[in-house]
C-alpha positions as CSV (number, residue, x, y, z in Angstrom):
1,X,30.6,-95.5,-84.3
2,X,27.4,-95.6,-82.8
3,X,24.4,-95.4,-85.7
4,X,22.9,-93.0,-83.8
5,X,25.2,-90.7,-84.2
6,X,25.9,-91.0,-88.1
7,X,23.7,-87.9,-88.9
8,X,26.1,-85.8,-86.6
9,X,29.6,-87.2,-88.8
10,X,27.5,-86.1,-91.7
11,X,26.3,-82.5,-90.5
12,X,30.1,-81.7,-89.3
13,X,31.0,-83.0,-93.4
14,X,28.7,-80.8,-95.0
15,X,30.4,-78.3,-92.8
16,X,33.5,-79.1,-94.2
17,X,32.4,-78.9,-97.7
18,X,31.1,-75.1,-97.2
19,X,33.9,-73.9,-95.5
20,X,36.5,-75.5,-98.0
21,X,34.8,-74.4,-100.9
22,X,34.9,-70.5,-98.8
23,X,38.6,-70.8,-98.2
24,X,42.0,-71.0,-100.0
25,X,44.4,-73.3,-100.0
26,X,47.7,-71.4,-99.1
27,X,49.2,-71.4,-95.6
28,X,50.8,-68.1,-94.5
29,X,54.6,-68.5,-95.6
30,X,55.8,-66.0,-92.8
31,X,54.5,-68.2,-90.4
32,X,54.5,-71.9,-91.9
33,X,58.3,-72.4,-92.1
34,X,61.7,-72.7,-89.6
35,X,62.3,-69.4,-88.2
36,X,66.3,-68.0,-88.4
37,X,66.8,-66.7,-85.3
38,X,67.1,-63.2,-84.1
39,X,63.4,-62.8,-85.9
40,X,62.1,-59.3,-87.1
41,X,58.6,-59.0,-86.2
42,X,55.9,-56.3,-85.2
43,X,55.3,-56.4,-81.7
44,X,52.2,-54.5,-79.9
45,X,50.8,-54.1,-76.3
46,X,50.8,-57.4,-74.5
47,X,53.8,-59.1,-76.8
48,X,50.8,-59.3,-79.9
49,X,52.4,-60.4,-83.0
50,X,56.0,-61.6,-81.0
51,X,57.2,-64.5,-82.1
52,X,58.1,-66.4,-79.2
53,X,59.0,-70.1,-80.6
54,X,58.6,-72.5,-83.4
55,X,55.9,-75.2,-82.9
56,X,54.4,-78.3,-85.0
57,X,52.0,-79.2,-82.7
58,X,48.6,-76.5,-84.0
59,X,48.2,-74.1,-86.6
60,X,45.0,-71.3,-86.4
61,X,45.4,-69.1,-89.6
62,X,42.8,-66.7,-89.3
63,X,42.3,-64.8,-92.0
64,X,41.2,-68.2,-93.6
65,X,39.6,-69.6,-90.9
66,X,42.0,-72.5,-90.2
67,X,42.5,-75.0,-87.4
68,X,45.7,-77.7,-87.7
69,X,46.0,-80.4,-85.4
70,X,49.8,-81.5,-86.3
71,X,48.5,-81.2,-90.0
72,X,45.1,-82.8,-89.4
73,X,42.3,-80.6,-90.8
74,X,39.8,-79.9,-87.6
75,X,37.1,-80.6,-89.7
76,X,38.4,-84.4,-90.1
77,X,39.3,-85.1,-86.4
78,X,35.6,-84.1,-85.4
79,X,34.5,-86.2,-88.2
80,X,36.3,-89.2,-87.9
81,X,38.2,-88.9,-84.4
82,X,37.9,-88.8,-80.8
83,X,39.4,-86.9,-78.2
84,X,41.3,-89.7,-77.0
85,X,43.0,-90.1,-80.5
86,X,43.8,-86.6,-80.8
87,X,45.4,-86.6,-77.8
88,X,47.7,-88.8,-78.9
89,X,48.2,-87.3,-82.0
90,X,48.9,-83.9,-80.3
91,X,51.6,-85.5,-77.8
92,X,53.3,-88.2,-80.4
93,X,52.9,-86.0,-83.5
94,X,51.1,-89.3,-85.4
95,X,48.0,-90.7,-84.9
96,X,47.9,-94.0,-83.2
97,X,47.5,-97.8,-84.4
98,X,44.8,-100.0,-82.9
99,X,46.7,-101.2,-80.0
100,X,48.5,-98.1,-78.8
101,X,44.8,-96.5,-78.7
102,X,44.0,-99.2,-76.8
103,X,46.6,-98.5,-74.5
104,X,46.1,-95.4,-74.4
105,X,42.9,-95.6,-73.3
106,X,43.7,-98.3,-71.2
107,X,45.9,-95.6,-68.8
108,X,43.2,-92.7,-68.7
109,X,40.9,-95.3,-67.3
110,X,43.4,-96.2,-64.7
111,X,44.3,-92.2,-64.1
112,X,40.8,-91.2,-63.9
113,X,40.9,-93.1,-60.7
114,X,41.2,-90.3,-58.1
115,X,40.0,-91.5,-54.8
116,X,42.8,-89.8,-52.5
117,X,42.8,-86.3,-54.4
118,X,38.9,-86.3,-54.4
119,X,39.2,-86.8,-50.2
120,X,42.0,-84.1,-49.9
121,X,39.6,-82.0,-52.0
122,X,36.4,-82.4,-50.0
123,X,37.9,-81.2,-47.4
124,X,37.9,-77.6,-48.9
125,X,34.8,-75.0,-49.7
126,X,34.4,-76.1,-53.3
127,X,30.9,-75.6,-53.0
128,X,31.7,-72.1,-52.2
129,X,34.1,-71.8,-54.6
130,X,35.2,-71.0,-58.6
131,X,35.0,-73.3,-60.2
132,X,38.4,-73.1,-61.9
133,X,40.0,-72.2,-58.7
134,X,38.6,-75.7,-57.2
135,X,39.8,-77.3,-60.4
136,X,43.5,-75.3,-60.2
137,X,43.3,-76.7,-56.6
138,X,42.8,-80.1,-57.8
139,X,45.4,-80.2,-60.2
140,X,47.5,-79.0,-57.1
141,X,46.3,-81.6,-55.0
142,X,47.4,-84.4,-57.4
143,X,50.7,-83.3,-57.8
144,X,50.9,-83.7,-53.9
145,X,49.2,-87.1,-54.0
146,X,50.8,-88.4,-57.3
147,X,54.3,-87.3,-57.1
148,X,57.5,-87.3,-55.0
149,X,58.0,-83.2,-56.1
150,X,57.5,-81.7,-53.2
151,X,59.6,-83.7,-51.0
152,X,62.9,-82.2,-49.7
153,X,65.0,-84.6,-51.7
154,X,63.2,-84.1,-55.3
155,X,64.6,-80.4,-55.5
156,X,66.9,-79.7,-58.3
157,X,70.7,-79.6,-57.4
158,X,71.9,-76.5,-57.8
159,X,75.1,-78.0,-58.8
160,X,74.4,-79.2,-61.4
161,X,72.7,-76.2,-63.2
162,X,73.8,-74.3,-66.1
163,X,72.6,-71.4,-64.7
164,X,70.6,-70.6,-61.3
165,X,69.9,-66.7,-62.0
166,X,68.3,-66.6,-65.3
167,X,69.4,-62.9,-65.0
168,X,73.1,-63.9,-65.2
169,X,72.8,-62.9,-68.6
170,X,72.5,-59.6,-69.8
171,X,69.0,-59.2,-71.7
172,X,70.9,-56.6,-74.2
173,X,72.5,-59.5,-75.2
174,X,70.3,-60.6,-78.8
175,X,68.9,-64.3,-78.6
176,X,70.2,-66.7,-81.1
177,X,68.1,-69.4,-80.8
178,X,70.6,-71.6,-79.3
179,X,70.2,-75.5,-79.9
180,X,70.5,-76.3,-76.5
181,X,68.8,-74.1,-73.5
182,X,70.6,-71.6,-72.2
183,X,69.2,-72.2,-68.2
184,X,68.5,-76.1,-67.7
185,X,69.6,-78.5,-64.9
186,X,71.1,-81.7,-65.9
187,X,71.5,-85.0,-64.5
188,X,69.9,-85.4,-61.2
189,X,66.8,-83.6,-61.6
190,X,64.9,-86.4,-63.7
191,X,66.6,-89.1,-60.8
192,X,64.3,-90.5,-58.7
193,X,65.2,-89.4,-55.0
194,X,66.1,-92.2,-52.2
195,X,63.7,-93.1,-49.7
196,X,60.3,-91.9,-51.6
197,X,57.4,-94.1,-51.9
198,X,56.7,-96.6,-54.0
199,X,53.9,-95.1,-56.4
200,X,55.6,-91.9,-56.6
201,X,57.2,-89.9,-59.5
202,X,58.2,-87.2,-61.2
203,X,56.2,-84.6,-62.1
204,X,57.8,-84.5,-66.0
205,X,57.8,-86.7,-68.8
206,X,54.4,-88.4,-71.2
207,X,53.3,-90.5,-68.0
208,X,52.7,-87.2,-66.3
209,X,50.9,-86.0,-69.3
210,X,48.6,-88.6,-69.1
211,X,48.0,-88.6,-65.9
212,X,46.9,-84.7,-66.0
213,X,44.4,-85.4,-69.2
214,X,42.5,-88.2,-67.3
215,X,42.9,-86.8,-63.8
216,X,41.8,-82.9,-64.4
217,X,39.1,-84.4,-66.3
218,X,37.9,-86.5,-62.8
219,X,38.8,-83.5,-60.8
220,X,36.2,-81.5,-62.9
221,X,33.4,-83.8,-62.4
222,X,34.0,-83.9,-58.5
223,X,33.7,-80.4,-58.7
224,X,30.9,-80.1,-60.8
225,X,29.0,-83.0,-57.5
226,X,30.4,-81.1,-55.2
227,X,29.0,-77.7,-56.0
228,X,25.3,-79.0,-56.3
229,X,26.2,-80.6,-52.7
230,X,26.6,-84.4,-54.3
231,X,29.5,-86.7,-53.2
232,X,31.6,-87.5,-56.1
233,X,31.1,-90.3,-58.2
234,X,33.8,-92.8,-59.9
235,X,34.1,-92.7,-63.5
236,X,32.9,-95.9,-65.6
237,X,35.6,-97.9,-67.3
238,X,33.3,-98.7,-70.1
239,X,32.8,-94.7,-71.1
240,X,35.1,-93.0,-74.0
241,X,36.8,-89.4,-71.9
242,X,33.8,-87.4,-72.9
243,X,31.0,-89.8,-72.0
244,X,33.2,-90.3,-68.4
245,X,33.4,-86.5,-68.3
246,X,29.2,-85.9,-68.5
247,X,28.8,-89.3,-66.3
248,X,30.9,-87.7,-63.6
249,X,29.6,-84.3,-63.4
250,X,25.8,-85.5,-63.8
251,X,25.4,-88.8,-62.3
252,X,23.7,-89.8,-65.3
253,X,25.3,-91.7,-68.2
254,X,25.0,-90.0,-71.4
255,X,23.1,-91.5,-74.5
256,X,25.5,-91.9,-77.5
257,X,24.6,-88.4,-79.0
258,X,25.8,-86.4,-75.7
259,X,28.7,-88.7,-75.5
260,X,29.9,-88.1,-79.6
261,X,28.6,-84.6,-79.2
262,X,30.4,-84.0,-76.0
263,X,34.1,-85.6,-78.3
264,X,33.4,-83.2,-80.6
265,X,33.7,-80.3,-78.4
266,X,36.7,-81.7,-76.4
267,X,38.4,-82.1,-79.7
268,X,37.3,-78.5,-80.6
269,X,39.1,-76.8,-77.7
270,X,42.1,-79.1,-77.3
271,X,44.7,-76.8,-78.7
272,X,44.7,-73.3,-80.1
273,X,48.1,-71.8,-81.0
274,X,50.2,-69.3,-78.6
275,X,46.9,-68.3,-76.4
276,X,47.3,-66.2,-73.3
277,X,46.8,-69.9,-71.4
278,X,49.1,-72.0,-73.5
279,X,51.6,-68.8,-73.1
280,X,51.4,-68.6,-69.7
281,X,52.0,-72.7,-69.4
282,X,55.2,-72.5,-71.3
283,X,56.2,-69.6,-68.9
284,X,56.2,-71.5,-66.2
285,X,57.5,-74.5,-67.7
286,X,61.0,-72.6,-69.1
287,X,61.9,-72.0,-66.2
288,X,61.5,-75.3,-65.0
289,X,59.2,-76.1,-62.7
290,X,57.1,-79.1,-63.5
291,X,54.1,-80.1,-66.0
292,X,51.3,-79.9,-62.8
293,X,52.3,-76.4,-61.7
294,X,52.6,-74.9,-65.5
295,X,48.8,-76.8,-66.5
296,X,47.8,-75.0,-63.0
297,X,48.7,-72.0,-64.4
298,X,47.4,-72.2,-67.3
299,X,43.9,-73.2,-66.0
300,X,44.5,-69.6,-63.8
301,X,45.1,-67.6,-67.0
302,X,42.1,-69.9,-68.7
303,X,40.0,-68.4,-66.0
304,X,40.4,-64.9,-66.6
305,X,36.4,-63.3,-68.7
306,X,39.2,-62.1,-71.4
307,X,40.1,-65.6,-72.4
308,X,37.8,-68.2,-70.7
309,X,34.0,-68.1,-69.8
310,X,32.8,-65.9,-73.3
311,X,30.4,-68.9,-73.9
312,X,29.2,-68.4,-70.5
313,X,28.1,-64.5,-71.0
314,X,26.5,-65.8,-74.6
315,X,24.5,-67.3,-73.2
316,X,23.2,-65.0,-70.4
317,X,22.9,-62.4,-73.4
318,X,20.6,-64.5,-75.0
319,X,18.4,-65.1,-71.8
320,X,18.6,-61.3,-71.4
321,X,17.5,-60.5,-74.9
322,X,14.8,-62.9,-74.2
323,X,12.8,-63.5,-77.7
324,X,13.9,-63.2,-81.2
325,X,11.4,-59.9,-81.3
326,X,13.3,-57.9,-79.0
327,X,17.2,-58.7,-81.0
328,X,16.4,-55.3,-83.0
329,X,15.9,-53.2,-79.5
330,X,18.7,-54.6,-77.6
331,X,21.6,-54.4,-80.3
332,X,20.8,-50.8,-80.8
333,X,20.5,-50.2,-77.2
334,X,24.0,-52.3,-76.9
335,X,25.3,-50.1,-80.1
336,X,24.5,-46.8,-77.8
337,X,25.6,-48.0,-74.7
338,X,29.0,-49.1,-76.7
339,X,28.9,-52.6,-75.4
340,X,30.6,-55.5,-75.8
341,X,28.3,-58.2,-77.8
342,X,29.5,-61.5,-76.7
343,X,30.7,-64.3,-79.1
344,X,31.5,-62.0,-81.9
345,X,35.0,-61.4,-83.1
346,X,38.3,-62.7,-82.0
347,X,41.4,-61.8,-81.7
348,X,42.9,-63.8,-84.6
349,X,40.1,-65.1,-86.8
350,X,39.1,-62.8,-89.8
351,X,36.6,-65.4,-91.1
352,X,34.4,-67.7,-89.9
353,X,35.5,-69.7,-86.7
354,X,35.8,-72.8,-88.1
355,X,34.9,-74.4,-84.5
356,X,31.6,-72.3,-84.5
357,X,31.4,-73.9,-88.4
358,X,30.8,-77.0,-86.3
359,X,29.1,-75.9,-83.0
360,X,26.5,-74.3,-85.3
361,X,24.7,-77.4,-86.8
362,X,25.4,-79.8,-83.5
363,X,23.2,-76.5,-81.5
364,X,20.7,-76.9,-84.4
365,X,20.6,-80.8,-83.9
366,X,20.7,-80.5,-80.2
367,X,17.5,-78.1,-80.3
368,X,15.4,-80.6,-82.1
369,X,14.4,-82.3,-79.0
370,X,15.6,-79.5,-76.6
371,X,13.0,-76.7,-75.8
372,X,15.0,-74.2,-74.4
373,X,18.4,-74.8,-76.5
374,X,15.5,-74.3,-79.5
375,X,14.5,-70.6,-77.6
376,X,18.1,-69.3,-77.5
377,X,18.9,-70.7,-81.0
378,X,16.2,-68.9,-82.7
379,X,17.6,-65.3,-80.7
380,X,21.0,-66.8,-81.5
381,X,20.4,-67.0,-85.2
382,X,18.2,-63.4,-85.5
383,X,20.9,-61.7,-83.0
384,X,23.7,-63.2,-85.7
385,X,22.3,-62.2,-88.7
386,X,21.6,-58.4,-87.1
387,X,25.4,-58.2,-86.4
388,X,26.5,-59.3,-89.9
389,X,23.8,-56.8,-91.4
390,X,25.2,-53.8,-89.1
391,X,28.9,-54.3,-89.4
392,X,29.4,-56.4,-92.8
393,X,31.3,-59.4,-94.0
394,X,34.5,-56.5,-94.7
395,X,35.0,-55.7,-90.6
396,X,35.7,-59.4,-90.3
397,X,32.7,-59.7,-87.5
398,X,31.8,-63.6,-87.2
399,X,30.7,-65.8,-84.7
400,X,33.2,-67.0,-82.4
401,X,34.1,-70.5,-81.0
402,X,31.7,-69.6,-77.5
403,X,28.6,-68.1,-79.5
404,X,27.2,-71.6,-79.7
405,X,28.9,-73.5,-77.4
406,X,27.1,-72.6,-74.4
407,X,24.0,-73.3,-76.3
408,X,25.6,-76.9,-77.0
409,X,26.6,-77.5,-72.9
410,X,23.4,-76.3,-72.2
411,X,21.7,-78.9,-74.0
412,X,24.1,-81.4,-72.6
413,X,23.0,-80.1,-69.5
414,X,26.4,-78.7,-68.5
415,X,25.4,-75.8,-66.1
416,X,27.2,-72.4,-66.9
417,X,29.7,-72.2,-64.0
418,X,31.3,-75.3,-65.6
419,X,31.4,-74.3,-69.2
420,X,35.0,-72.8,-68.7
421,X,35.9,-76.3,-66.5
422,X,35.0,-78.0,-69.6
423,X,37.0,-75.9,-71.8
424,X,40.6,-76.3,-69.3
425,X,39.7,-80.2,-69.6
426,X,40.2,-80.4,-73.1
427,X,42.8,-78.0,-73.5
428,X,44.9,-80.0,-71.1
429,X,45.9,-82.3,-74.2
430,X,47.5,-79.1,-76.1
431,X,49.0,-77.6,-72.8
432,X,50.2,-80.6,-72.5
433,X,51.8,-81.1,-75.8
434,X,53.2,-78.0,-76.1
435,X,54.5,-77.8,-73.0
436,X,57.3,-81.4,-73.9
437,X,57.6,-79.8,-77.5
438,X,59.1,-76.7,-75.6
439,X,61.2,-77.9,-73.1
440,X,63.0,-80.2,-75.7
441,X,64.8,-76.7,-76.8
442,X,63.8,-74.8,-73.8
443,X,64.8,-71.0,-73.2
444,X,63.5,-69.2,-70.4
445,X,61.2,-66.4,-71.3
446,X,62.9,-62.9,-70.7
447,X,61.1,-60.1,-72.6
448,X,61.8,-56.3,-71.8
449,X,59.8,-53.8,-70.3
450,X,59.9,-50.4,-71.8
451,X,60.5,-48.0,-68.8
452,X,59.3,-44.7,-68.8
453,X,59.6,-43.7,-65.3
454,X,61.6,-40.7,-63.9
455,X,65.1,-40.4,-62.8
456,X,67.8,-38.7,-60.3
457,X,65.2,-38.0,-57.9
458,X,66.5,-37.5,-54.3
459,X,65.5,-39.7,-51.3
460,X,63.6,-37.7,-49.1
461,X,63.9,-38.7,-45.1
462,X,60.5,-39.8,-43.6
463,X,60.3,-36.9,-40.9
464,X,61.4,-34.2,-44.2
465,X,58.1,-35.9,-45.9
C-alpha cells in the first residue's frame, strides 16, 4: 500500500470502530439459515419481502446497518482489500493466495483490451447518448465481438431440453425447491459449435465473468472519451481496475489517493443483496440466456432514477441549495412542497448506511484540497444534521450510500452523467457472482399476477362498436 494513502485505511478503521461499537452482533435467524422449501413469507407490491432463493454470496441486514461480502465485514475489505480481491472472493467464495491474485489480475489486464468493441461502438451516437444505454450497448457489442452466441449453430437444441415452454407446468402447482432445475438444457448447449472462429466462446462459465468485469469497466471509460468528443484511450497495464478505470475516462493517471479512493468505492457498490438490478439479472439468466445479456439487463434496470443515479440528484440538490445558510429555507420549502430529499432513507437500511459510514470521512478527506467538494460538504453536513433534527433517529432517516458519493466522484473528477456508469462497473462483480451461484440450482422465475379484471363480457363486432 502506497504511504500516501495510510491515513485513508485508518479513517475507514476508526469508522469501523464507531459503527461496531453502535451495532449488535446477532444476524437475523429468519434470514441467515437454509430455507425448507415451500417458504411462508409476507409479500407486498413489487414481490417486497418474497423470498426468491438462498444465497452465500452478500448479506445487507438493515436494521443493523450490515454489509457481508461472503462473510467478510465491508468495513475490512475497504480497509485492507481491493476490488480486484473482492472480486475474487465474490465469484470463488474465498479470498485468493498471492499467485491466483496475480493471475487474476493478470486476465483483467488482458480483457480490458477492447480495441474491436471500442470501433463497433464509435460508430454509434454515444455522444448523444445515456450513458448507461451506451454502456448496455457496449456490453452488447462484446458479446458479438467475444463470443460465438449469436451464430446459427451456438443455439440451444431443443432436443435436448427438459422443458422448452416454461409454462408446461401449471403455476398452481407449489414449488419445492427441487435439487435440480426444473427447465434446463443439457449437453450440447455448453459444446463449442463446428466451424466458429478460433477466439470465440461461450457466453457462460468464470472466463466469461472475467471478461465482463474488465471489459464493461473499458467500455465505461470509452464512453466517458467519447461523450466529451475524445477518442478512447487504452488502459495501462501497470494500473490496479480502479486506477485503469479513472485513467480511461480522464486521460489523466490518478495519483495514489484517487486510485485507493476510487477501490474503495468499487468495493462499496460491488454487491448488495436481491436489488431490483441483481433481480432482474437472475431473471434473465433462469431462463437461460447467457451472462452478457442478463449483466445488460441488469445495467437497464441499474439505470432506472428509482435505483441508479440518487448520487447524481444529491448532488444537484446541494448546488441548488447553494450555501449552508439557505439549508433551513429549502428543507421547509421541500417539507411543503412534499418532496423527495435525496440521499435519505432506503429501502432496507434502518440505521446508518454503513457505505455512507465510509463515503463520509473519504468526502471530508477529499475536501481538504478540493474547493468545491469543501462547498457542498459543508451544505451536505448542515442539510444532514437538519433532517436528523426534523424527523429523529426513531423514523430510521439516515444518510444513504449516494448522499456522499457524488460528493466523492466529484472530487475524483468523475462528471455526474457517469456516476451511475461507475456504480454498474462495480456491481458487475456481484451480478456476476450471483448470477453462477444461481444457475448451479436454477429455476426459472414464475411469480403470479393477481387478476382483477372483468369477465363474460361479449365480443362486440367492429361496425356494432
Amino acid at each position: 500500500m502506497h504511504e500516501d494513502t495510510q491515513e485513508i485505511t485508518d479513517l475507514i478503521l476508526e469508522a469501523t470502530a464507531l459503527a461496531r461499537k453502535e451495532t449488535s452482533a446477532e444476524p437475523e435467524p429468519d434470514l441467515t439459515r437454509a430455507v425448507r422449501w415451500p417458504v411462508e413469507c409476507t409479500v407486498g407490491p413489487g414481490l417486497e419481502g418474497a423470498i426468491a432463493c438462498e444465497s452465500k454470496v452478500g448479506y445487507v441486514n438493515g436494521t443493523k446497518g450490515w454489509l457481508i461480502y461472503r462473510g467478510y465485514d465491508i468495513f475490512d475489505l475497504c480497509a485492507h482489500s481491493s476490488y480486484e480481491e473482492t472480486s475474487y472472493l465474490l465469484l470463488k467464495g474465498k479470498l485468493p493466495l498471492p499467485p491466483q491474485l496475480s493471475s487474476l489480475k493478470h486476465r483483467f489486464t488482458e480483457y480490458r483490451h477492447l480495441p474491436d468493441v471500442k470501433r463497433l461502438l464509435m460508430s454509434f451516437p454515444v455522444e448523444k447518448m445515456n450513458s448507461m444505454a451506451a454502456l448496455r450497448l457496449g456490453t452488447n457489442l462484446m458479446r458479438q465481438k467475444q463470443t460465438y452466441r449469436d451464430q446459427n449453430a451456438s443455439g440451444p437444441h431443443l432436443e435436448d431440453a427438459t422443458s422448452t415452454d416454461e409454462d408446461s407446468i401449471p403455476m398452481e402447482t407449489q414449488p419445492r425447491g427441487e435439487r435440480s432445475a426444473v427447465y434446463e438444457f443439457r449437453g450440447k448447449r455448453h459444446q463449442r459449435p463446428k466451424g466458429v472462429e478460433r477466439g470465440l466462446r461461450g457466453a457462460e462459465g468464470l472466463a466469461s465473468c472475467y471478461h465482463i468485469i474488465a471489459g464493461v469497466s473499458s467500455i465505461a471509460g470509452a464512453v466517458a472519451r467519447l461523450r466529451e468528443g475524445h477518442l478512447p484511450i487504452e488502459p495501462d497495464p501497470n494500473l490496479s481496475h480502479a486506477g485503469n478505470l479513472i485513467y480511461m475516462m480522464s486521460g489523466r493517471k490518478p495519483t495514489p489517493v484517487e486510485e485507493r479512493v476510487m477501490d474503495i468505492a468499487l468495493i462499496l457498490h460491488a454487491d448488495h443483496g436481491m436489488n431490483a438490478s441483481t433481480f432482474a439479472a437472475l431473471v434473465v439468466a433462469s431462463t437461460l440466456s447467457d451472462i452478457y445479456f442478463s449483466v445488460g439487463a441488469g445495467i437497464a434496470a441499474l439505470n432506472g432514477p428509482l435505483h441508479g443515479g440518487a448520487n447524481e440528484q444529491v448532488l444537484y440538490q446541494l448546488e441548488e441549495i447553494g450555501s449552508p445558510d439557505n439549508v433551513d429555507e429549502w428543507f421547509d420549502a421541500a417539507r411543503r412542497q412534499k418532496r423527495k430529499i435525496a440521499g435519505f432513507g432506503h429501502r432496507v437500511y434502518k440505521a446508518y448506511d454503513p457505505r455512507a459510514r465510509i463515503l463520509k470521512p473519504l468526502a471530508h478527506y477529499l475536501a481538504r484540497t478540493n474547493d468545491r467538494a469543501r462547498h457542498l460538504l459543508e451544505i451536505a453536513e448542515v442539510l444532514e444534521k437538519k433532517v436528523a433534527t426534523s424527523f429523529g433517529d426513531e423514523r430510521g432517516i439516515f444518510p444513504n450510500v449516494d448522499y456522499y458519493s457524488g460528493i466523492v466522484y466529484g472530487a475524483l473528477n468523475i462528471p455526474p452523467y457517469m456516476f451511475t456508469t461507475v456504480f454498474a462497473v462495480s456491481r458487475t462483480a456481484g451480478w456476476t457472482a450471483r448470477l453462477r451461484e444461481y444457475l448451479r440450482k436454477n429455476r426459472i422465475f414464475r411469480p403470479r399476477g393477481v387478476y382483477t379484471g372483468t369477465f363474460d363480457r361479449e365480443y362486440t363486432p367492429m361496425e356494432d362498436r
